[in-house]
N, C-alpha and C positions, 0 to 999 in steps of 0.2 A: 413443439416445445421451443420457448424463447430464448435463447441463450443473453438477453437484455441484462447488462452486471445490474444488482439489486442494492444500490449501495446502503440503504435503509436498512436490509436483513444483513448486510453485515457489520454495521453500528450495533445493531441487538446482539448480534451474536458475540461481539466482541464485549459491550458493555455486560453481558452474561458468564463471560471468560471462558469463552466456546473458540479456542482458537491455539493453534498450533506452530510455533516461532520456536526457530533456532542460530546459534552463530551471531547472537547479537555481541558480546560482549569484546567480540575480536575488533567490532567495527565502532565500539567508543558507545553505542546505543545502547540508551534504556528502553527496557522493557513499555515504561510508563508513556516515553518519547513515541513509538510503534501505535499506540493506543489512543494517543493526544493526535497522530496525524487519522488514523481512521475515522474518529469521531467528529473530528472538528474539518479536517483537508477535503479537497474538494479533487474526483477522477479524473488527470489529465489524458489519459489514454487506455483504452478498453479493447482488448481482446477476444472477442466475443466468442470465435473460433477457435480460441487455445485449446492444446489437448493433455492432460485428461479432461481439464475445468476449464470455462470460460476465466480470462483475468483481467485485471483493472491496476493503473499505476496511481496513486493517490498520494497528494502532495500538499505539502502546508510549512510552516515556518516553525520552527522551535530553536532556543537558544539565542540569544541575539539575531534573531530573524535568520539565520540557518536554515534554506529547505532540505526537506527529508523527505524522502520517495518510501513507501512503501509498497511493495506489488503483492496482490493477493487475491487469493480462490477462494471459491463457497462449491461447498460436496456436501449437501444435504446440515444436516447443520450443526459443521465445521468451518473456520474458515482458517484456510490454510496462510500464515506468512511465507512467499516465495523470495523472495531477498527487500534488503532495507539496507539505503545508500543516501549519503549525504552529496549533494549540488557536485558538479562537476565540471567547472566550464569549457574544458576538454568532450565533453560528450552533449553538454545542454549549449543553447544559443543565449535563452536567458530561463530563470525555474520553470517556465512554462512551456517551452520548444527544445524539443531533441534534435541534436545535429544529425542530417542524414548522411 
């Protein structure tokens, strides 16, 4: 079995409204914002090993060019939102590189 993230079946599944997000409203995020990065942003970093779900950090621009990260799992078909955070240049180098 491939654990390869599917980013395709999780556009379906999200464009479906097959999908499970919580704690957005603490962190300024719309719901729609979450949806506009899956469908449109592109996986900077893949998990393939995560446990319980393989995960994927998916990033794109909203708001005045603002990136927003979303991270998320696919468990048959669900996809889980595991958290969704706005640029941070304390942790990024630039929206594309994580400071190690």
């Amino acid at each position: 079995m491939s654990n390869k993230i599917d980013l395709f079946r999780i556009r379906q599944l999200v464009k479906d409204g097959k999908y499970l997000i919580k704690r957005l409203a603490e962190r300024g995020i719309r719901e729609s914002e979450v949806a506009q990065i899956i469908l449109k942003g592109r996986i900077i970093e893949e998990t393939p090993d995560a446990r319980p779900y393989p995960k994927c950090l998916i990033m794109d621009f909203v708001r005045k060019n603002q990136p927003l990260y979303v991270s998320c799992a696919i468990e048959g078909s669900i996809v889980f939102i595991i958290t969704v955070h706005w640029y941070d240049p304390n942790k990024w180098i630039d929206p594309w590189t994580r400071r190690r």
